[in-house]
Biopython code that builds the backbone (N, CA, C, O; Angstrom):
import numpy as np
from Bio.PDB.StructureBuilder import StructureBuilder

atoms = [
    (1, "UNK", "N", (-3.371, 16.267, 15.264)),
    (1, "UNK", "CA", (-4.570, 15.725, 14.672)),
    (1, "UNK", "C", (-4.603, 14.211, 14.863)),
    (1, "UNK", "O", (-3.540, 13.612, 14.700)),
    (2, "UNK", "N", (-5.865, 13.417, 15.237)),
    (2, "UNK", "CA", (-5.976, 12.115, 15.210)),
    (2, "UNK", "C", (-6.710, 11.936, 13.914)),
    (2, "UNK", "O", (-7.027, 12.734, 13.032)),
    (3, "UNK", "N", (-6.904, 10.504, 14.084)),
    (3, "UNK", "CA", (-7.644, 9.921, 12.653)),
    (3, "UNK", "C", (-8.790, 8.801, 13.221)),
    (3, "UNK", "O", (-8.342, 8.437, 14.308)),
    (4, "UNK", "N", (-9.868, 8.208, 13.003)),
    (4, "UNK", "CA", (-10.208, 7.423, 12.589)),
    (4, "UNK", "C", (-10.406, 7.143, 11.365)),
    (4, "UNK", "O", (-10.585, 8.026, 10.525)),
    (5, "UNK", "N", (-10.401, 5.406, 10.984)),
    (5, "UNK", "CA", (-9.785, 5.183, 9.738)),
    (5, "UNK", "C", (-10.797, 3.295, 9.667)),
    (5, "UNK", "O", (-10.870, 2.469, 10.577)),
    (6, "UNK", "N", (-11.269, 3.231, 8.550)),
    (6, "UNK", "CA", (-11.743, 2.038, 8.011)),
    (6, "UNK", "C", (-10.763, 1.003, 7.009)),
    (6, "UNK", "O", (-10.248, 1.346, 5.944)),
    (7, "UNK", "N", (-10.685, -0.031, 7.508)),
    (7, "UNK", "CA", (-9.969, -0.806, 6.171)),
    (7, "UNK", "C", (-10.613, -1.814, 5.670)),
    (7, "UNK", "O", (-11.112, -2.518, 6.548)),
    (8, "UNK", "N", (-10.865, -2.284, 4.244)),
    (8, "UNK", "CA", (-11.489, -3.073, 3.729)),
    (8, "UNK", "C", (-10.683, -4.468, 3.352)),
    (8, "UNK", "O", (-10.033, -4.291, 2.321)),
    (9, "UNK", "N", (-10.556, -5.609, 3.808)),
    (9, "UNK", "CA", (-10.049, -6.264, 2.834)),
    (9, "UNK", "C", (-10.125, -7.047, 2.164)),
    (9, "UNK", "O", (-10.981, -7.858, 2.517)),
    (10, "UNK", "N", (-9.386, -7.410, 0.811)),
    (10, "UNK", "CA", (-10.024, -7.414, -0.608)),
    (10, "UNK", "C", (-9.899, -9.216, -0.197)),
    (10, "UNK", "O", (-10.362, -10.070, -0.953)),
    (11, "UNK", "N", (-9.473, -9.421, 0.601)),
    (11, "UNK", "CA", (-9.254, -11.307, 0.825)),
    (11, "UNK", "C", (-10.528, -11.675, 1.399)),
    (11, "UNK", "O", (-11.310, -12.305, 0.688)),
    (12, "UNK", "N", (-10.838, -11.382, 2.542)),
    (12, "UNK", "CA", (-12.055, -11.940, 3.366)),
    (12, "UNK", "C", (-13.037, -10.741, 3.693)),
    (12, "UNK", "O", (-13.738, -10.795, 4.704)),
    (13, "UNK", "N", (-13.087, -9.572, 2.764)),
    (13, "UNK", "CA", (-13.692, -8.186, 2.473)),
    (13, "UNK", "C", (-14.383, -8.644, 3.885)),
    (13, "UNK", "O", (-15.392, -9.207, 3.461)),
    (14, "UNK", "N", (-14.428, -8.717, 4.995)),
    (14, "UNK", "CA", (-14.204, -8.003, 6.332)),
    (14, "UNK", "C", (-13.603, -6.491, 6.229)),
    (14, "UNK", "O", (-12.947, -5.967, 5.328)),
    (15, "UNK", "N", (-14.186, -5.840, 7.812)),
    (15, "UNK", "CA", (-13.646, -4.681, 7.665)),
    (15, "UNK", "C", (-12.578, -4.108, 9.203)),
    (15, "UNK", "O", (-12.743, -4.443, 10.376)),
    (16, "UNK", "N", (-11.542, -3.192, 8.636)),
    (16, "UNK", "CA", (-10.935, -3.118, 10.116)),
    (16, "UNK", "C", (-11.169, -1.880, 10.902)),
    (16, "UNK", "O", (-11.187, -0.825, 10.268)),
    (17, "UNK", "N", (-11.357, -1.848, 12.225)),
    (17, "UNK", "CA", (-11.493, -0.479, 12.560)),
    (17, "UNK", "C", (-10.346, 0.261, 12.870)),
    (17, "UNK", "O", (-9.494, -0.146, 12.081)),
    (18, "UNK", "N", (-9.872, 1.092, 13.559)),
    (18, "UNK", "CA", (-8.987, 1.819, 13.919)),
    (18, "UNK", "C", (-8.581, 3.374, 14.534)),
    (18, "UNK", "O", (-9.742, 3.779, 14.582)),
    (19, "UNK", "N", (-7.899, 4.360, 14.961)),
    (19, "UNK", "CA", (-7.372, 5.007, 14.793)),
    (19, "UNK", "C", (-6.034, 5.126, 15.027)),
    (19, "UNK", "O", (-5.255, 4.197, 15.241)),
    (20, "UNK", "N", (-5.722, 6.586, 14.971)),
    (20, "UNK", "CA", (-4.090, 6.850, 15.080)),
    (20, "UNK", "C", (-3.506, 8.221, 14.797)),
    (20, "UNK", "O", (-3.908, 8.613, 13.701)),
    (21, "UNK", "N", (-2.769, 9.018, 15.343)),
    (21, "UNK", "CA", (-2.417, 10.322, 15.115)),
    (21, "UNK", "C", (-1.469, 10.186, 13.899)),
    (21, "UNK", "O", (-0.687, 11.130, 13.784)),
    (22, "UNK", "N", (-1.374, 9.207, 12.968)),
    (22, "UNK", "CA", (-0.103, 9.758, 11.946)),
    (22, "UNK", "C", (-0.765, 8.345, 11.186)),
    (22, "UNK", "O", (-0.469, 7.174, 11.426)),
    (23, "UNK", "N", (-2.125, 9.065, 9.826)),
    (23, "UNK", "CA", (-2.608, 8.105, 9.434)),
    (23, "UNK", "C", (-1.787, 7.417, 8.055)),
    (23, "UNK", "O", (-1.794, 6.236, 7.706)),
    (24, "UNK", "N", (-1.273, 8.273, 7.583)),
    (24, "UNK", "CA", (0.496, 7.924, 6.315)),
    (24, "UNK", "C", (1.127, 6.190, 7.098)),
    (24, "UNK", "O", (1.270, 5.083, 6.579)),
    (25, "UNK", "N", (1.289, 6.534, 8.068)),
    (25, "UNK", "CA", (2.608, 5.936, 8.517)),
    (25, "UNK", "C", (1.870, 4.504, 9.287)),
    (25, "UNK", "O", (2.492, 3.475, 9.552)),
    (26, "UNK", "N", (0.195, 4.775, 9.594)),
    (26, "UNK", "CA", (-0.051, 3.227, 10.283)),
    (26, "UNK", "C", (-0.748, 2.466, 8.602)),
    (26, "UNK", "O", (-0.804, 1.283, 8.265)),
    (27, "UNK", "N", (-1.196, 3.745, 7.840)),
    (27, "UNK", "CA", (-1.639, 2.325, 6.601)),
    (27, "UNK", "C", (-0.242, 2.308, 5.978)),
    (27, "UNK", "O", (-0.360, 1.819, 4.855)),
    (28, "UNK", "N", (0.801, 2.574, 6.184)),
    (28, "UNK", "CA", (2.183, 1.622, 6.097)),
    (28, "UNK", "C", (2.249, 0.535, 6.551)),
    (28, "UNK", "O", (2.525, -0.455, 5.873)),
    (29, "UNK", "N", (2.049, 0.519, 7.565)),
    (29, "UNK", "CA", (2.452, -0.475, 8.274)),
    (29, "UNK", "C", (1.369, -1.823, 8.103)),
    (29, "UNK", "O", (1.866, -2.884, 7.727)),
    (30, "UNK", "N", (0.097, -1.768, 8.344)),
    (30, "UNK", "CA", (-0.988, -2.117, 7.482)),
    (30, "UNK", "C", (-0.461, -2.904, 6.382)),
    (30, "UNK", "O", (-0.307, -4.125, 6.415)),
    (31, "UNK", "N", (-0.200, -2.158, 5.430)),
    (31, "UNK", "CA", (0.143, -2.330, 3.822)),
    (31, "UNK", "C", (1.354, -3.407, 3.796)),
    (31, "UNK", "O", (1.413, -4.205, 2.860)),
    (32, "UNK", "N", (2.371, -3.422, 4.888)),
    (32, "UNK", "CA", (3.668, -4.092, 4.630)),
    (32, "UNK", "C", (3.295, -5.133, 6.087)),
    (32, "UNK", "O", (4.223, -5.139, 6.896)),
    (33, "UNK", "N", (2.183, -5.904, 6.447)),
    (33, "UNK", "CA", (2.340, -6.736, 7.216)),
    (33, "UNK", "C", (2.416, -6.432, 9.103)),
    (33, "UNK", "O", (2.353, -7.297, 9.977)),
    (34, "UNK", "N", (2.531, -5.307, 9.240)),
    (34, "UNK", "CA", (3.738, -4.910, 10.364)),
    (34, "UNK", "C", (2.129, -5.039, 11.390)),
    (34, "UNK", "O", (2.407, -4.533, 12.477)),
    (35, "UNK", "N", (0.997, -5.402, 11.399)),
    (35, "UNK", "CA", (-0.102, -4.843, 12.380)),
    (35, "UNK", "C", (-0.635, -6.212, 12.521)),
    (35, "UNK", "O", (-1.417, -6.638, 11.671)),
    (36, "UNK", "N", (-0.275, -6.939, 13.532)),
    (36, "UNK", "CA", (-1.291, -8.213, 13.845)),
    (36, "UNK", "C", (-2.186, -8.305, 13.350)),
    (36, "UNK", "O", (-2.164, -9.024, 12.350)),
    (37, "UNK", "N", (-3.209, -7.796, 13.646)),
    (37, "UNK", "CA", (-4.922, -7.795, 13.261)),
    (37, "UNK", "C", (-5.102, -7.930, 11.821)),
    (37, "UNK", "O", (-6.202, -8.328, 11.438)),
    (38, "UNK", "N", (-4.358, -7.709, 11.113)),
    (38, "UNK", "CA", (-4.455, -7.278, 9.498)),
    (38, "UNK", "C", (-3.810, -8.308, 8.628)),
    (38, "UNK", "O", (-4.370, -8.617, 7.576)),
    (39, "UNK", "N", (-2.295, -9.056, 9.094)),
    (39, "UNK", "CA", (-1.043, -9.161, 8.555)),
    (39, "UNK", "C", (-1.971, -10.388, 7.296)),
    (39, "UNK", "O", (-1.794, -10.416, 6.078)),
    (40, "UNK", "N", (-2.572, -10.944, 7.809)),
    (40, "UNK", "CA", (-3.111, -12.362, 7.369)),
    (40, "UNK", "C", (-4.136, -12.282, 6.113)),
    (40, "UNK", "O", (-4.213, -13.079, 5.178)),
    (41, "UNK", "N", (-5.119, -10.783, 6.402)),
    (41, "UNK", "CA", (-5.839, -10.109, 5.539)),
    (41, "UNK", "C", (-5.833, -9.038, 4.397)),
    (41, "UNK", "O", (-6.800, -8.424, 3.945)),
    (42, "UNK", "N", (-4.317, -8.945, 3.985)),
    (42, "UNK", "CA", (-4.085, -8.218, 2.925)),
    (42, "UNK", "C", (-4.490, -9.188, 1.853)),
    (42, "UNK", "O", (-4.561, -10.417, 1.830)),
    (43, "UNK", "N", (-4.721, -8.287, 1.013)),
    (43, "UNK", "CA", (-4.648, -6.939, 0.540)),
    (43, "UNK", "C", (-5.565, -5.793, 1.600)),
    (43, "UNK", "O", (-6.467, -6.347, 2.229)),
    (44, "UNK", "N", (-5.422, -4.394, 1.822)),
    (44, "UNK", "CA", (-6.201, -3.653, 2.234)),
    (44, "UNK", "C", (-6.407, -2.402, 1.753)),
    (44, "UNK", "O", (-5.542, -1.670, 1.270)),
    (45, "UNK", "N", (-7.532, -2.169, 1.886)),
    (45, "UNK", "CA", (-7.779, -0.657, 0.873)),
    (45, "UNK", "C", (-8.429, 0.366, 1.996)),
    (45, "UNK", "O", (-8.933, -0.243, 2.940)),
    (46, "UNK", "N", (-8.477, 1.194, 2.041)),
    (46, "UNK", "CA", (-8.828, 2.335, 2.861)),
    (46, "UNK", "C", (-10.235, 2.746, 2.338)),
    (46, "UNK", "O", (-10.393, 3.335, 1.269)),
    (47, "UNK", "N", (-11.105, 2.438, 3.060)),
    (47, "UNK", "CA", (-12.483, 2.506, 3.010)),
    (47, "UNK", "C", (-12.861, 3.818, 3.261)),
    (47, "UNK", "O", (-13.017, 4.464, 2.225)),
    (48, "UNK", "N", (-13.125, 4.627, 4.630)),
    (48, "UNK", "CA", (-13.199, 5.819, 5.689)),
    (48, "UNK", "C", (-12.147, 5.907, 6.452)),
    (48, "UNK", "O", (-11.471, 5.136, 7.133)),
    (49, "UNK", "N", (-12.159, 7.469, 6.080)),
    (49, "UNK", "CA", (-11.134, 8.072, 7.043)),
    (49, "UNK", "C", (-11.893, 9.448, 7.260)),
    (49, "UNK", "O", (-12.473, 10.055, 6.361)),
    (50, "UNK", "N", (-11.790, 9.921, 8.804)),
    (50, "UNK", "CA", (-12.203, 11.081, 9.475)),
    (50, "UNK", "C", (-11.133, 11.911, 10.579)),
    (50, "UNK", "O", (-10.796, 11.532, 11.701)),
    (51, "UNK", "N", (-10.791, 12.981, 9.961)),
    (51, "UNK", "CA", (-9.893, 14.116, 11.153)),
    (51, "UNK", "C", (-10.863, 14.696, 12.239)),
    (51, "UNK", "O", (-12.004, 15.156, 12.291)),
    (52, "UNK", "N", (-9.520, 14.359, 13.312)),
    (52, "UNK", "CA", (-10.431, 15.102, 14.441)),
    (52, "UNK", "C", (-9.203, 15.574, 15.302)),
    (52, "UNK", "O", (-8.082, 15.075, 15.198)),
    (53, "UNK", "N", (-9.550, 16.628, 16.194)),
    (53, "UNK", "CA", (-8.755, 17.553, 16.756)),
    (53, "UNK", "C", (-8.205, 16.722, 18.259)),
    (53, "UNK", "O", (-7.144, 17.182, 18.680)),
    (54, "UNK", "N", (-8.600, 15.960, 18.811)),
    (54, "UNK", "CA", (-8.535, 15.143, 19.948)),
    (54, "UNK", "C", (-8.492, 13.343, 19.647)),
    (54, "UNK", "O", (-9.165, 12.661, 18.873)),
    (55, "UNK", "N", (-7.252, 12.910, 20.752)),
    (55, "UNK", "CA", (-7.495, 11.227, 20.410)),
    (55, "UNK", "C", (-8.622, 11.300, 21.163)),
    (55, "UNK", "O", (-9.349, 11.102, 20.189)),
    (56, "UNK", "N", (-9.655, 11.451, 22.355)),
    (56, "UNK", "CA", (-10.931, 10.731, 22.443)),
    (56, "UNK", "C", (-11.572, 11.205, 21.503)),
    (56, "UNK", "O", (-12.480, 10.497, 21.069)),
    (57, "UNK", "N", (-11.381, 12.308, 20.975)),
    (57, "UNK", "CA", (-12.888, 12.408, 19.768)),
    (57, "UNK", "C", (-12.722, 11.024, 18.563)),
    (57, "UNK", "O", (-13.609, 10.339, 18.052)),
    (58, "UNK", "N", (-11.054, 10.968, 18.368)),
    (58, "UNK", "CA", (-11.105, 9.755, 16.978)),
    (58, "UNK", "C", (-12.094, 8.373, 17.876)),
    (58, "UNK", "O", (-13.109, 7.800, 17.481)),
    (59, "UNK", "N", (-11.308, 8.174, 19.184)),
    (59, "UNK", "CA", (-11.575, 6.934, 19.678)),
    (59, "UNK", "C", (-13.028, 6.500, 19.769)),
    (59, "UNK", "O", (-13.541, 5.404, 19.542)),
    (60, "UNK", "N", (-13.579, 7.714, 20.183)),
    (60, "UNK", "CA", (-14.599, 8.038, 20.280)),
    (60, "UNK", "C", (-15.846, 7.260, 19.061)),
    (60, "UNK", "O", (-16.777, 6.455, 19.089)),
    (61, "UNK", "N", (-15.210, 8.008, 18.206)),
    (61, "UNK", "CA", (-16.013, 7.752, 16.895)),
    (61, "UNK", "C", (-15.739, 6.420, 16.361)),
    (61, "UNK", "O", (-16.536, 5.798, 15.659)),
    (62, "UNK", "N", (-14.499, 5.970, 16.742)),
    (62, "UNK", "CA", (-14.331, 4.836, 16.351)),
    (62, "UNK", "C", (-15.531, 3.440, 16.899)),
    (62, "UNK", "O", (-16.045, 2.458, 16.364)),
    (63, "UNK", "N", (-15.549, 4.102, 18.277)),
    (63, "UNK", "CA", (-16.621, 2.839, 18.982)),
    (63, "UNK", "C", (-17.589, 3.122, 18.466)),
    (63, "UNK", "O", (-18.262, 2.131, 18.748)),
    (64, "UNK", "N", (-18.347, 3.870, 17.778)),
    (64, "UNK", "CA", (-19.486, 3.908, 17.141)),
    (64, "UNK", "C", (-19.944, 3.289, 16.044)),
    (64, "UNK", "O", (-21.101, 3.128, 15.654)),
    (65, "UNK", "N", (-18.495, 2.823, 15.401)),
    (65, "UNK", "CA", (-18.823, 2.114, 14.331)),
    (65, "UNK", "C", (-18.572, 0.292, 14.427)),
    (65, "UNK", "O", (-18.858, -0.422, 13.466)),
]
sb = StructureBuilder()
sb.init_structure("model")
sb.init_model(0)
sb.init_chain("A")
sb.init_seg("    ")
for serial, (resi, resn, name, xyz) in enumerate(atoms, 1):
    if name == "N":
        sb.init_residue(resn, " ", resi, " ")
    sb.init_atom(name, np.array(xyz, "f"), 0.0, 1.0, " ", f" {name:<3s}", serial, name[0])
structure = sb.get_structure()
């Protein structure tokens, strides 16, 4: 299963896009600094999240938003 996934954050409430097949383990990483794009913008909260059976379907959906 893939994921696309929204993050909100509560500092410069900007929003992040994303996906990832193991969505537990990247808003870890997220959460503890570990993701360039983010590290600077915590706090982050999980806005949208959508399962999908294929990474182009997540990726997919992701460019749409």
């Amino acid at each position: 299963m893939y994921f696309t996934y929204i993050l909100k954050s509560l500092k410069d409430k900007k929003y992040y896009y994303g996906s990832t097949s193991h969505l537990g383990n990247r808003l870890t990483q997220h959460k503890y600094g570990k993701v360039k794009s983010t590290k600077n913008r915590r706090p982050l909260i999980l806005h949208y999240s959508e399962q999908f059976n294929t990474k182009q379907e997540a990726q997919k959906q992701r460019k749409v938003f």
